[in-house]
N, C-alpha and C positions, 0 to 999 in steps of 0.2 A: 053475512058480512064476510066468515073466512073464506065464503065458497067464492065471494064475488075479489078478494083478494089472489084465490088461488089463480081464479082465469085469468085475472090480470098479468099474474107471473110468467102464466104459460104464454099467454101472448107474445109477452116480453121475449122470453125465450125463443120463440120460435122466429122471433124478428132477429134477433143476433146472431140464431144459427144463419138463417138466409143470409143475411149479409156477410156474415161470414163465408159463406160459401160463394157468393157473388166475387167479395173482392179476390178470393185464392183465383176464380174461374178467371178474371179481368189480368189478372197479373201473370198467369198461364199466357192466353191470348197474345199482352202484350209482350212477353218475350219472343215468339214465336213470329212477328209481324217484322218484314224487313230483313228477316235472316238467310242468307243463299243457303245455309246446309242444313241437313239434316242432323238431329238429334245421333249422340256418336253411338245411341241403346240399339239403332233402326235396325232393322236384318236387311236392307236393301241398300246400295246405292246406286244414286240416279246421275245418272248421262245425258247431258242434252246434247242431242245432235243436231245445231241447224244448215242444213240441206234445203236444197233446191231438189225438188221432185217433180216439178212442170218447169216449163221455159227450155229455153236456148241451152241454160247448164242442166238440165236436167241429170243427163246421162253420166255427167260427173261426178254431181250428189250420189246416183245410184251406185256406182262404183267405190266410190269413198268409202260408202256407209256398208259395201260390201267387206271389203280390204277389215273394218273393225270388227263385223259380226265371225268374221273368221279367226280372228286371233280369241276376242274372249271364246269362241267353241272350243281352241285351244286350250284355257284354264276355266273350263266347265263352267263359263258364267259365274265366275266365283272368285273373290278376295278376300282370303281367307277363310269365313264363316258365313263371309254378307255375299249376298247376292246381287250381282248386275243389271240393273233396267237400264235398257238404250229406248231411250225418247227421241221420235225425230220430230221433226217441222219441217216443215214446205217455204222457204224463203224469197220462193220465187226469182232470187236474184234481185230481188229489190230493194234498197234501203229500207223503208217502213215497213214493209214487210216484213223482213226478218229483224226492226228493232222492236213491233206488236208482237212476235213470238217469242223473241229474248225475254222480256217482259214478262210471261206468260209462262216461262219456264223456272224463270226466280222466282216470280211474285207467288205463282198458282202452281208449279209443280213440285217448286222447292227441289230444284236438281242440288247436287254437289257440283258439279262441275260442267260446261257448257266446250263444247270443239264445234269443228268447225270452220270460217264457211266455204264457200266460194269463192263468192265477189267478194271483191275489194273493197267495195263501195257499203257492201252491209257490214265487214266488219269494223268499218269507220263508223259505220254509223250505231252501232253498240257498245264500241269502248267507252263512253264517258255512263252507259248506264253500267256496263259490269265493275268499272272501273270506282263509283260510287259508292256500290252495292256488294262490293268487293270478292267477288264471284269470279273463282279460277275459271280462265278461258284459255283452253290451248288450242291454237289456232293451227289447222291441218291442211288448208291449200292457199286463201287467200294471201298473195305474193308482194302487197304494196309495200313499199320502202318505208312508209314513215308509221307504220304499224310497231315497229320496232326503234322506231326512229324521235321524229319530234311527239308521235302519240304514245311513247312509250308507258305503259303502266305498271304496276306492282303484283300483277295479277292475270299479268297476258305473256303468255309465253309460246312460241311458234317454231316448230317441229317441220315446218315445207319447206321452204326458200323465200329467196326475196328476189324482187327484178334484179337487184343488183348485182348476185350472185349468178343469175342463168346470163347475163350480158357481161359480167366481166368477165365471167372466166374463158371467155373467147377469144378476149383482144389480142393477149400478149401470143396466144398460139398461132391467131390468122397471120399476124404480121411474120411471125417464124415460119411458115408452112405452108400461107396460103398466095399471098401478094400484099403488096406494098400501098394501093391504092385501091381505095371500096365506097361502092356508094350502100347506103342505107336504104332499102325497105320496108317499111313498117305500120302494120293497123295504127289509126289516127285513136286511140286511145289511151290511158293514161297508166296501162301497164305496160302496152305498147311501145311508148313514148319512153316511160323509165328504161325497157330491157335494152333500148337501141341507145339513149344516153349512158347505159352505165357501159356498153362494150363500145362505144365510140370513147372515152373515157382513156379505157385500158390498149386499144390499137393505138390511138393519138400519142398515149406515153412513151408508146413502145416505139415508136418514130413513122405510123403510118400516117396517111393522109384519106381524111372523108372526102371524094370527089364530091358529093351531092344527098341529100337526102331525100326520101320521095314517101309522103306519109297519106295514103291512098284512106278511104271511111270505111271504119269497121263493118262489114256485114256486104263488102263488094262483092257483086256480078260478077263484071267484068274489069279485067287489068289491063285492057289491050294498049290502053294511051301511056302509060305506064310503062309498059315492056316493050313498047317501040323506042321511048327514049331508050331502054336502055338500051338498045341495039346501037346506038350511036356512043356510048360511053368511052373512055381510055380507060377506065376503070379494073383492075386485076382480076374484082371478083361484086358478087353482091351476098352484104348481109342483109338476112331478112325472120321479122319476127312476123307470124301467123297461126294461129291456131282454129281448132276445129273446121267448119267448113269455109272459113276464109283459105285455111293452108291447105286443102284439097284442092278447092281451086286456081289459089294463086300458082301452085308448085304446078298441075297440068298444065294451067296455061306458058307455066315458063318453057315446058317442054313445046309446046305449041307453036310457039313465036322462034323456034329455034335455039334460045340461047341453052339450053342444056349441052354441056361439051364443048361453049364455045365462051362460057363466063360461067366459071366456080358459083356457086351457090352454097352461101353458109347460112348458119340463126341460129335459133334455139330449138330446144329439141321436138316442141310440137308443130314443128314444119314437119317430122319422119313418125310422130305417137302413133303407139296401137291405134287407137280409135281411126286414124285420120291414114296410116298407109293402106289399107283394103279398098278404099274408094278413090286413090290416085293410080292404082295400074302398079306400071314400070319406071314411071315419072321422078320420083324419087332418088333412082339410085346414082352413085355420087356423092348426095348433100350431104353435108359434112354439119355437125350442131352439136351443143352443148345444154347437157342437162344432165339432174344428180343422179336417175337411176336406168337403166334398160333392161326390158325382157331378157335378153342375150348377154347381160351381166353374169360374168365365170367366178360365183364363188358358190360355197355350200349354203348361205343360208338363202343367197337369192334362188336357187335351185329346190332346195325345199319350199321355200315359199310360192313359189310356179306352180309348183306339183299340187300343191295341198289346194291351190287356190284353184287350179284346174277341175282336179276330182271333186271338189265342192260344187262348183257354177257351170261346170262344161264349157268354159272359154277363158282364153288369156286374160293375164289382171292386166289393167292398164296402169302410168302411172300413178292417178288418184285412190286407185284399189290399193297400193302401196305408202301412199301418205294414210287411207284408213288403220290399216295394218298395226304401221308406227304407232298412230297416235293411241290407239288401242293399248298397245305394250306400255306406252311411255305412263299413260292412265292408272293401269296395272300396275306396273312397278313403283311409282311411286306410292298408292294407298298403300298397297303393300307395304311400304316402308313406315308407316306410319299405324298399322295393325288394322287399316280398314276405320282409322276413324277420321270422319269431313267434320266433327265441329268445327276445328277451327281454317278457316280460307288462309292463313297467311301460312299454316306447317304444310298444306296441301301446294301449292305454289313453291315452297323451300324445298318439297319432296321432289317435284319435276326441275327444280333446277340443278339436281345431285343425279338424276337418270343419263346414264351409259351404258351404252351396247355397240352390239356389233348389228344391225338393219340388214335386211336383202339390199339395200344400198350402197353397204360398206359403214365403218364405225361413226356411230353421230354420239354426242354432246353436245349440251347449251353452253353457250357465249354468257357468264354470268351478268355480264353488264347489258349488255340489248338485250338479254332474254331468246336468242334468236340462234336457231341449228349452225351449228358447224358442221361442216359435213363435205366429203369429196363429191369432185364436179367430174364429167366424162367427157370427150369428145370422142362423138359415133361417124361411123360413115356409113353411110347407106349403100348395100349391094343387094345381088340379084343372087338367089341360093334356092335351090330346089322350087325353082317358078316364080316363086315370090321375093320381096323385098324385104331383107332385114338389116336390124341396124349389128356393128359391130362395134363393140369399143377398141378405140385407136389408141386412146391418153388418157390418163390419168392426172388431175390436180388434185391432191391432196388438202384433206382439211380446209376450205377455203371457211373463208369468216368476213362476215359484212362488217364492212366501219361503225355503221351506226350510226353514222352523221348526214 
């Protein structure tokens, strides 16, 4: 009988320890579920990079993500004691794509903090899950207005620009220096569209007049129907927004059709980018554009930063290799400020909105209310220098700052 008591006990026993040990295991699990950071104990923290590494932006992604592996080489992959993992993804430039990778990087890699992206269009289409999930996203190229604007979040903070800012900061200088009346050229798409609304904006105030607008399809051949109107224009000059191999081509053909020399050609600065002047020639030179940083920027840090970024990769940074760069430092300095610990997403977010320097750009700080870079704008002109085309900087606007409205 005591023997058939004792087994009984142990039974007992060993069912309380189990469950005991179940519920510690269950309530481990469930804090852990849901969480964007890591444990503040980890010796790593993680980086999600989502990039485009196929498609049309490829070559952007690969830049970007260049421009950060070079800054953390800089501080040895290291924040204080913790170590740095850069996670990227292939966003392909898709919405769903890169909001299945976002996903994937909170839910299943458990980053600390997500940058990024390209497009426009994916980083709309992951604000309401970061913003939820409440996962520092500091946003490193994609340029849309309402990013910082009606989608503003508590949790997104953006270190590039905004259309707003590559198109106004034109206005008031064309109407000064360039002419008085302009017709608008611009890719029929929705950054497109913003960068020519917001410098049509600022010429208008300034008392010029848009003759005509002409909003050709992203991804044209040929411009020929397009630049014969403008051969017919009163127009003083044309502003024109283009990038990658649209602005290769658009820019040759304007030399083509003659108007080179014979109508001013202004935009934004990736009408004249690294990437895009090696395969227009001669064509280039002249255009006159605005944008926040150039290779041929004269100060010390943007010159270290050339050099370093040179002898690393064996070729010029363009300037998404400089928005990686930033975003890298800004990364940095903020954990840093906080001794390298991501428990909590909301001191991580407070830390990046207290981040100031001096950039190969020239000095940037956040806007504490949009969340959104301050930062000086240039106007380059394009000449011809030892065979090739480079840009110069002419003007300087200081600090500009988007509305936010």
């Amino acid at each position: 009988m005591k023997v058939k008591q004792l087994f009984l006990t142990a039974i007992v026993g060993c069912l309380l320890f189990i469950t005991a040990c179940s519920s510690t295991s269950s309530k481990s699990n469930s804090s852990s579920e849901g969480t964007s950071t890591q444990d503040s104990s980890s010796d790593t923290i993680k980086i999600g990079a989502l990039l485009p590494s196929s498609g049309v932006y490829a070559s952007l992604g690969e830049n970007l993500g260049k421009g950060m592996e070079l800054y953390f080489d800089s501080v040895d992959w290291k924040i204080g004691d913790k170590k740095i993992e850069l996670l990227k993804e292939d966003t392909e430039a898709d919405p769903q794509v890169g909001l299945r990778k976002a996903r994937k990087f909170i839910d299943e890699d458990k980053v600390d903090i997500l940058t990024g992206t390209i497009s426009t269009a994916v980083a709309y289409a992951i604000r309401d899950e970061v913003d939820a999930k409440k996962v520092p996203f500091l946003v490193s190229h994609a340029g849309g207005n309402d990013l910082t604007r009606s989608m503003r979040s508590d949790y997104i903070w953006r270190s590039s620009f905004s259309s707003w800012q590559i198109g106004h900061s034109m206005g008031q200088w064309a109407y000064d220096h360039v002419g008085k009346k302009v017709v608008i050229v611009a890719a029929d798409y929705a950054f497109g569209q913003e960068v020519s609304a917001a410098f049509k904006e600022a010429f208008v105030n300034a008392g010029g007049q848009i003759v005509d607008e002409i909003y050709p399809p992203l991804g044209n051949n040929d411009y020929a129907s397009y630049l014969t109107k403008l051969n017919n224009t009163n127009a003083d000059a044309v502003y024109a927004f283009f990038a990658g191999s649209d602005a290769v081509r658009f820019v040759k053909q304007y030399e083509e059709f003659g108007l080179k020399g014979k109508l001013p050609l202004i935009g934004s600065g990736w009408l004249v980018a690294e990437d895009t002047r090696p395969a227009q020639g001669m064509a280039p030179e002249g255009i006159k554009a605005s944008i926040f940083w150039d290779y041929n920027l004269d100060t010390p840090e943007n010159q270290k930063f050339v050099a370093d970024y040179e002898a690393k990769y064996g070729e010029r940074p363009s300037l998404e290799s400089l928005e990686g760069y930033d975003a890298a430092r800004i990364i940095v300095e903020a954990l840093s400020s906080v001794n390298g610990d991501t428990s909590d997403p909301k001191k991580i977010v407070e830390a990046i909105a207290n981040v100031e320097f001096v950039s190969p750009r020239g000095p940037i700080k956040f806007d504490q209310e949009t969340h959104h870079v301050i930062q000086n704008m240039y106007i380059v002109e394009n000449e011809i220098r030892d065979g090739q085309t480079e840009n110069k900087v002419i003007h300087t606007i200081e600090q500009v700052k988007d509305p936010g409205q």
